[in-house]
Every structure is written in C-alpha cells, then in structure tokens.
C-alpha positions in Angstrom: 25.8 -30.4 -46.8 29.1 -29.9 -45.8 30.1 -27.9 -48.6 26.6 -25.2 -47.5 28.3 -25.7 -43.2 31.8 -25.0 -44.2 33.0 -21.7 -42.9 36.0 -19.7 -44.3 38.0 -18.1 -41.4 40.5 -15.6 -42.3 43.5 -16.3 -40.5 42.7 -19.9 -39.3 40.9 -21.5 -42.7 38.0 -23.4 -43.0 35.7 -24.2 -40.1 33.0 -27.3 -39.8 30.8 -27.9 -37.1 31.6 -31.5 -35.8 28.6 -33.1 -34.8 26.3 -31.7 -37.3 27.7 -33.9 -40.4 28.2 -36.9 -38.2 24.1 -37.5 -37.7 23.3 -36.6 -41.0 25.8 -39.3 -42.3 24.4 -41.9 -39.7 21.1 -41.2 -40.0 21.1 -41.4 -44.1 23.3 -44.0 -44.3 20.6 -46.2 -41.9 17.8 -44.8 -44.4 19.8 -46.0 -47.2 20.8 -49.5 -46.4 20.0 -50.6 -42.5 22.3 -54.1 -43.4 25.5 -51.8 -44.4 24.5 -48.5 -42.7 28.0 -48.4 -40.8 30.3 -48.8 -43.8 28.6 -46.3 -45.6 28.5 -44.0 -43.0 32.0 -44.0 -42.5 33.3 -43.7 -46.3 30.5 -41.2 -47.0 31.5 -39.2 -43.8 35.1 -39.2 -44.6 34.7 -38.2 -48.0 31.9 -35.6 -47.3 33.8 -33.9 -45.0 37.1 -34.0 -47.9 34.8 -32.9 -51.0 32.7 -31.0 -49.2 34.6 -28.5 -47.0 38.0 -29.1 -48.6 37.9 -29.4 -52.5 34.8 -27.0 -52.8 36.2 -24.4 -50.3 39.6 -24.3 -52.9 38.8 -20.9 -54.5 38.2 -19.3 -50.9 41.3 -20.6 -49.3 43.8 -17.8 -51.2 41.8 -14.6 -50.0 41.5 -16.3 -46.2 45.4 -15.3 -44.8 46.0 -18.9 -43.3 50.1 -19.7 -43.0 49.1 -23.6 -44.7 46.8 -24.5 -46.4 46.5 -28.8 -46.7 43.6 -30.4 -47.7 43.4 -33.6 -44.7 45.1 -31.1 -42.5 44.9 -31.1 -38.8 41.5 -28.7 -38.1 40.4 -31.6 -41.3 41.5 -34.4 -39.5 39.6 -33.6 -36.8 36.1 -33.3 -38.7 36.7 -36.2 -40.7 38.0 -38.6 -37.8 35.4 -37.4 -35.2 32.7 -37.4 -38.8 33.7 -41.2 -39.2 33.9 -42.5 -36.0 30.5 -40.4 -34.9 28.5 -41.5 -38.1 29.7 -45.4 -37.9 28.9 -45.7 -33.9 25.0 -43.9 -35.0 24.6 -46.8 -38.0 26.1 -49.3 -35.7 23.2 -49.0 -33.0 20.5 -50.6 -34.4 22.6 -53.6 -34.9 23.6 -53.9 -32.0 19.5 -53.7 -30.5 19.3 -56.6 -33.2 22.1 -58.8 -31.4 20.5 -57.9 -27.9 17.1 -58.5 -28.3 15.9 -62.1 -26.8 14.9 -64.7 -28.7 11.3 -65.5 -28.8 11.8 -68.5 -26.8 13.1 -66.7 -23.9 9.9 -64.0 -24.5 7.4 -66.4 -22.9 
C-alpha cells in the first residue's frame, strides 16, 4: 500500500501521506492477531513504510532532482516514526478496554 501512496516529488523526493498507512497497519495488524496486534503493527509499519516508499521508489529517485537521496532519511523518518508510533497506539486500544473493563463481580 505504501508502495501504490508513495509520491515522487521532483526537487524534494518521495512524499507519503502520514496517517493513511498508520490505520491500515493498526487495523490489519488487530485483524491478524488481536493478542500481538501492537508488535506487528509497529514492525510491519516500520518496514512498510522502508520497502514500500523507499526500496520500490529506487528507480524514480535519479529523474526526481533531490540534492540527497537516503533511504531512512529525514522526510522517511518522519513517516516511519509517526507510521510506528500511530499504528502500535491503534493495536494497543483494545487492550487497554480489556484491562479496564470491570470484573463481573463488580457488574452486579
């Protein structure tokens, strides 16, 4: 997905909405395991946002005019921090409504 919401930029490089990836990771990672959803979010949102809009966009990178080109660079950074973070708070939640629900003795 991130590879099809990467956009080359001439002049600046390749540009990712942020919050896009983020839910998808959080919300596939809770459909894939609800017991390790935040782990997986945040190694599949790391490394999505890498493959994805780094490694895939190589080929496009030479025509685009940027001064550096890095793959983890700053604008990449950004995405994948803010991807991580974003995507292991969304798998996080229903945990924590686990933890916070009462117990059926205090129900009655």
């Amino acid at each position: 997905m991130c590879y099809h919401l990467a956009e080359p930029i001439g002049g600046l490089g390749i540009a990712l909405p942020v919050f896009v990836p983020a839910l998808t990771t959080g919300i596939v990672a809770l459909l894939l395991s609800r017991d390790r959803a935040a782990p997986l979010a945040y190694v599949t949102g790391s490394l999505g946002i890498l493959i994805g809009a780094d490694l895939l966009n190589l080929g496009s990178i030479q025509g685009l005019g940027a001064p550096v080109a890095s793959i983890g660079g700053a604008g990449t950074f950004d995405g994948v921090f803010l991807n991580a973070v974003l995507a292991l708070v969304i798998a996080s939640v229903p945990a924590l409504f686990r933890r916070w629900r009462l117990p059926e003795s205090a129900r009655r």
